[in-house]
N, C-alpha and C positions, 0 to 999 in steps of 0.2 A: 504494500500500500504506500501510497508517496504521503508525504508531510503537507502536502497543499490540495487544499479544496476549493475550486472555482464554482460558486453557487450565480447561477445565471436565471430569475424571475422571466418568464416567459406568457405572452397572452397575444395569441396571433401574430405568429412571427415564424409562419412557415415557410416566410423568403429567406430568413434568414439563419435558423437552428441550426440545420444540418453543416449547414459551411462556420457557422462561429463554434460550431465542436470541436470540426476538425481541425479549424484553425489553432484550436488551444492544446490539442494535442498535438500537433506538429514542434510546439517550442519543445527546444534543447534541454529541457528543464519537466519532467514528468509532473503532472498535476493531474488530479481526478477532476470529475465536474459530477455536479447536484443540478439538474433543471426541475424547479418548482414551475408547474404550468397552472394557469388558474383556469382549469375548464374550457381553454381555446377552440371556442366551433371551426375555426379553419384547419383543425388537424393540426396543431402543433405536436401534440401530444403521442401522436399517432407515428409520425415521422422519429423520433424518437424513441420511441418505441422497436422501433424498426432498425436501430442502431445499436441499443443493447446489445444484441448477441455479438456485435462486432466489435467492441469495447468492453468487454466481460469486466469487471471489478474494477474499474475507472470511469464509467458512467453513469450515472444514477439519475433515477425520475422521479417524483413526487408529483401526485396531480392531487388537486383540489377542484371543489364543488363549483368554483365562481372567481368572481373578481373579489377578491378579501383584501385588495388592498399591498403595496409593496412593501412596507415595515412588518406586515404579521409573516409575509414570503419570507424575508433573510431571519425574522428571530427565529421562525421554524428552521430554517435551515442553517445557522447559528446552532443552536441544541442540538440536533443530527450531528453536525458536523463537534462537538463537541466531545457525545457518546462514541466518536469513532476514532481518538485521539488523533486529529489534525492538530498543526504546529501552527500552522498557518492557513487562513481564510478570505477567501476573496469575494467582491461582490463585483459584477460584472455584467451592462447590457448585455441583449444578446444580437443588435440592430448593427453591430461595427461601428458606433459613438466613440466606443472605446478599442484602441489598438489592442488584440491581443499580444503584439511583441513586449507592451508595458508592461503587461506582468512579472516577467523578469527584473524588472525596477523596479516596482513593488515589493520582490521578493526581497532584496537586496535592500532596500531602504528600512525594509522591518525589521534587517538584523541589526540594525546600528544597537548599542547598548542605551537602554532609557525610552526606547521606542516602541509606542502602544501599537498605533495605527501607519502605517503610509497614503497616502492619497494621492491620486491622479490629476493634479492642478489645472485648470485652464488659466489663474489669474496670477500665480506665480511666474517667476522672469524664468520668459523661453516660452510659456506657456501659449497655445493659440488656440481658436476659434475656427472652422472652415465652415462656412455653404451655410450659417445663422444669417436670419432677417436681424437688421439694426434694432427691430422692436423688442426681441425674444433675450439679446445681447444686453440691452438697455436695464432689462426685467433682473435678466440673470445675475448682472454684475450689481445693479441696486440692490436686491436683495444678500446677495455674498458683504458689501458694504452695511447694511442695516444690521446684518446679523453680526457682525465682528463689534459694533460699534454697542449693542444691546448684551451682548455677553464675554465680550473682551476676549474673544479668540484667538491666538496671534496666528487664524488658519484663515487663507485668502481665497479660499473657496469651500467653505462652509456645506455648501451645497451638493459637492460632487460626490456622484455615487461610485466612484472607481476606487478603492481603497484596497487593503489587505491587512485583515486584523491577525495582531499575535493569542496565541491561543490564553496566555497569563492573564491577557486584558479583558476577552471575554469570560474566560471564568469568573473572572470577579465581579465582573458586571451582575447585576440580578435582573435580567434581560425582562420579565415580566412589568418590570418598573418603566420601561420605554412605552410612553403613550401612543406616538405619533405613527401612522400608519403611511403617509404620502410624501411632501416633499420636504415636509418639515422631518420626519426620519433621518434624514443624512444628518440633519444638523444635531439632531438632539445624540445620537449614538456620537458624534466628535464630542460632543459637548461632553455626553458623561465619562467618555474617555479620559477628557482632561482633565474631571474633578475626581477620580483617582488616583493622578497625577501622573500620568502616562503623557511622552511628550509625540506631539503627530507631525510627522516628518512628508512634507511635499514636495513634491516632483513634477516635473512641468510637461505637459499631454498636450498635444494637437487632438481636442475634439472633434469629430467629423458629425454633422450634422445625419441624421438615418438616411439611406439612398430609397431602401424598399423598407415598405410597411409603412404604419401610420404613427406619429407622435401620440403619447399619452399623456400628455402635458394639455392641464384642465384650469379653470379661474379657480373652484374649487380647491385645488392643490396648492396653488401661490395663496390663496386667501388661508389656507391652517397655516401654513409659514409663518406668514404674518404674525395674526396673532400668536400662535403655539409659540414661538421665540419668547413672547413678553412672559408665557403663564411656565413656559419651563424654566426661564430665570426666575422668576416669584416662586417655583416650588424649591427651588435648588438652594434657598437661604432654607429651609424648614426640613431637610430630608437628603439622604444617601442615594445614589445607583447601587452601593456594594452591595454585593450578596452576602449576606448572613453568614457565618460556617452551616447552620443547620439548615439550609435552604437547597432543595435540591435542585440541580436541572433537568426540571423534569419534560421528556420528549415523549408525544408519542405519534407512534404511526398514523 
């Protein structure tokens, strides 16, 4: 079994599963993959399926009933990947947003000593932006700004979902405790990262804008940002992320 698990949330992305699989097994660098699919009517799930037997104990599926949302996707597969002692964990599109060669940066940035999380930066120097409307850029980078400035993050993209957590930091985490289900998730999971005192180390990503499939980016989504920053900093003077010793993590199928 390899030390790294590539967890990839998936919902109607049958243009793109099968090639971001392969792409992740191609690096030089052996990693498993977890796809959580939420009940995709276009056959995600299915196409995958279908790749199993070709990937015997390095692919793994989980399907769910519906859209439940992308924060309860990675805590579930957070716990999974926990019960099966990974070292290292990654969260990862599955649309090509995110380069899978980064991972190897990732990997490599987690080892530094003191280091919870690494992240896949757009806003850090080097960092870029491809094939974004000015509107969605404008949205992006305002809100990575509101959020540093509302929780004093020294993280300049708050926001991004390309990361790879060490496994010390989510054990400790009492993952239950994470409210946010959408796009306020990235931030709050950096957040409680660093009120453990885990330090998150960024690395600069050319994001690509998705070719195929559709954007899941909703008003809905920026609007819990919004507020969710103000009310997770207001819980975070009154209350811990850590996990208990007696707290289990508990998974289940």
């Amino acid at each position: 079994m390899s030390d790294s698990l590539v967890i990839i949330p998936t919902y109607n992305e049958k243009e793109n599963v099968e090639n971001i699989i392969r792409a992740v097994f191609s690096l030089d660098k052996e990693m498993d993959i977890l796809i959580i699919d939420d009940g995709s009517p276009d056959g995600t799930a299915q196409i995958v399926k279908e790749l199993l037997p070709i990937f015997k104990n390095r692919l793994f599926l989980k399907e769910r009933s519906g859209k439940l949302g992308l924060g309860t996707a990675y805590i579930m597969g957070f716990k999974w990947a926990l019960e099966r002692k990974y070292e290292y964990i990654f969260e990862m599109d599955a649309d090509f947003s995110h380069n899978p060669k980064d991972l190897l940066r990732l990997y490599a940035a987690a080892n530094e000593p003191g280091i919870g999380m690494s992240v896949g930066s757009r806003y850090t120097k080097g960092g870029k932006l491809e094939n974004w409307p000015w509107d969605r850029i404008f949205i992006s980078y305002g809100a990575s700004l509101y959020v540093r400035m509302i929780t004093w993050m020294p993280v300049k993209d708050p926001t991004a979902g390309f990361v790879c957590y060490k496994r010390e930091a989510l054990q400790r985490l009492d993952l239950d405790k994470i409210r946010f289900i959408g796009y306020a998730f990235q931030i709050e999971m950096k957040f409680a990262t660093r009120s453990l005192g885990y330090k998150i180390k960024e690395i600069p990503i050319t994001f690509t804008d998705r070719i195929e499939g559709v954007s899941k980016m909703s008003r809905g989504i920026v609007k819990e940002a919004v507020i969710g920053v103000l009310k997770m900093k207001w819980r975070s003077f009154s209350g811990s992320y850590e996990r208990g010793e007696n707290v289990p993590i508990a998974y289940r199928d």
